[in-house]
N, C-alpha and C positions, 0 to 999 in steps of 0.2 A: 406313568406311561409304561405300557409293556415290554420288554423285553423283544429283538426280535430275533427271528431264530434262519440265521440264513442258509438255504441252500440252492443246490441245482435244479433242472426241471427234471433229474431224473431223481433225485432225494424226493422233490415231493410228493411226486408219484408214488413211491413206494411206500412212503409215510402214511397217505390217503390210502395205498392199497392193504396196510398194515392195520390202521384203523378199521376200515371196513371188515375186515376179519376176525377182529378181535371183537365185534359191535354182532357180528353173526351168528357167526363158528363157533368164538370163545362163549358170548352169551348162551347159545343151545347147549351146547358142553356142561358150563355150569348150571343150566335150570333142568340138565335129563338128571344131573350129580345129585342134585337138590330133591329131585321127585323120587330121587334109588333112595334117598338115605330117608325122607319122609317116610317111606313104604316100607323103613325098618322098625316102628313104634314109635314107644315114649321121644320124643324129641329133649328131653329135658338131662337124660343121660347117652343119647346116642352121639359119640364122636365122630361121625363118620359126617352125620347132619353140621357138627362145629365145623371138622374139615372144609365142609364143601360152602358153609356161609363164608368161612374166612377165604377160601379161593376167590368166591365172586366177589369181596369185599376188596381183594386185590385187583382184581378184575379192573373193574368200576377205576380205579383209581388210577391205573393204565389205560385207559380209556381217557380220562378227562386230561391226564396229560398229555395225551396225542392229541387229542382234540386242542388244547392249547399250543403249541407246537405246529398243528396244522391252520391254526388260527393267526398266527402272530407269524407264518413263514413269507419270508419277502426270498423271491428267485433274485440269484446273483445272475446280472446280463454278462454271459459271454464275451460278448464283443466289445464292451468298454474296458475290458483289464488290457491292461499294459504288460507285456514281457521282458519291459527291463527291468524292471524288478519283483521280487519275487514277492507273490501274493495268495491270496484266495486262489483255487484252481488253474495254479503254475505248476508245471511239473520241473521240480529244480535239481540237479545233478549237481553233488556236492564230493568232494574228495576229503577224507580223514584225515587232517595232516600228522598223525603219531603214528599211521601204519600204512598211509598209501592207499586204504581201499578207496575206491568209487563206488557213490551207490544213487539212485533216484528215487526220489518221493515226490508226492504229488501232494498237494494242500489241500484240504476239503473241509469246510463243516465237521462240525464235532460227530454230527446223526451219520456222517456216511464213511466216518474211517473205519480201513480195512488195512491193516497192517500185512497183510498176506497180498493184497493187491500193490499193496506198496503206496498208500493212500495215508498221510496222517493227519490226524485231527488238526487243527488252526490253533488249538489251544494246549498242542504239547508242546513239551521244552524244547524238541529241535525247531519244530515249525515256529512257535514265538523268538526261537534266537534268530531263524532265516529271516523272517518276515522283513522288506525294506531294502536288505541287501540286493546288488548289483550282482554281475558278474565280475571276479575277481577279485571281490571282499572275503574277508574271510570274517566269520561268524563265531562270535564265542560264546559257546551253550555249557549251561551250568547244568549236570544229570546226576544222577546218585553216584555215580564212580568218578565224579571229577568235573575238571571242565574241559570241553574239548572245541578242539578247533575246527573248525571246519571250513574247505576253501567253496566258494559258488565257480561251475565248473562252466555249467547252462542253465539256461533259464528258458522254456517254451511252454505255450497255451495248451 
């Protein structure tokens, strides 16, 4: 049974919008690549022709796995998550307890973290330590520099 690959209704969009561009864009790209380097002779010692085979060979293969991915994507409903505990697409507000910071991340699917937005993946070490926690539990994540504690400050949809 497959695998499934969950996100939001705006993940899939963009995944679907990703694909389509790379089935386009990316495919013209590489067949004008293919037709330059054909148009440079012997095919049998032109590198430029190897280059451009192995680009669409990459191609192709980004492709099928967006295509899987866009196949197997089940939308998380919004409206069924619960905010008392912290889950898929909670935005949870945690404080350090070895130096007092606060800070807020938001849980998402693996396809849509953005560490700059402040978004982490469900599948990294802070988010697998939140996951489950209340507010006022305190969470203890194991990371390369140690383990650290962390208290649940909030928790919101």
């Amino acid at each position: 049974m497959a695998k499934y690959t969950y996100v939001t209704k705006e993940g899939l969009k963009k995944m679907e919008a990703e694909l389509h561009d790379l089935k386009t864009k990316g495919r013209a790209t590489i067949s004008a690549d293919l037709a330059e380097a054909r148009d440079k002779g012997d095919l049998s010692e032109n590198a430029e022709y190897d280059a451009a085979k192995d680009a669409q060979g990459m191609l192709e293969l980004k492709i099928s796995q967006m295509e899987q991915k866009v196949a197997t994507a089940k939308i998380i409903d919004e409206n069924k998550l619960d905010s008392s505990k912290v889950q898929v697409l909670t935005t949870v507000k945690i404080k350090n307890n070895a130096n007092g910071m606060e800070m807020s991340y938001t849980i998402v699917p693996e396809e849509e973290a953005d560490l700059k937005a402040m978004k982490i993946s469900l599948s990294s070490p802070i988010a697998a330590g939140l996951l489950g926690k209340k507010v006022g539990d305190v969470a203890e994540i194991k990371a390369p520099a140690g383990v650290m504690m962390f208290e649940i400050k909030e928790i919101s949809l």
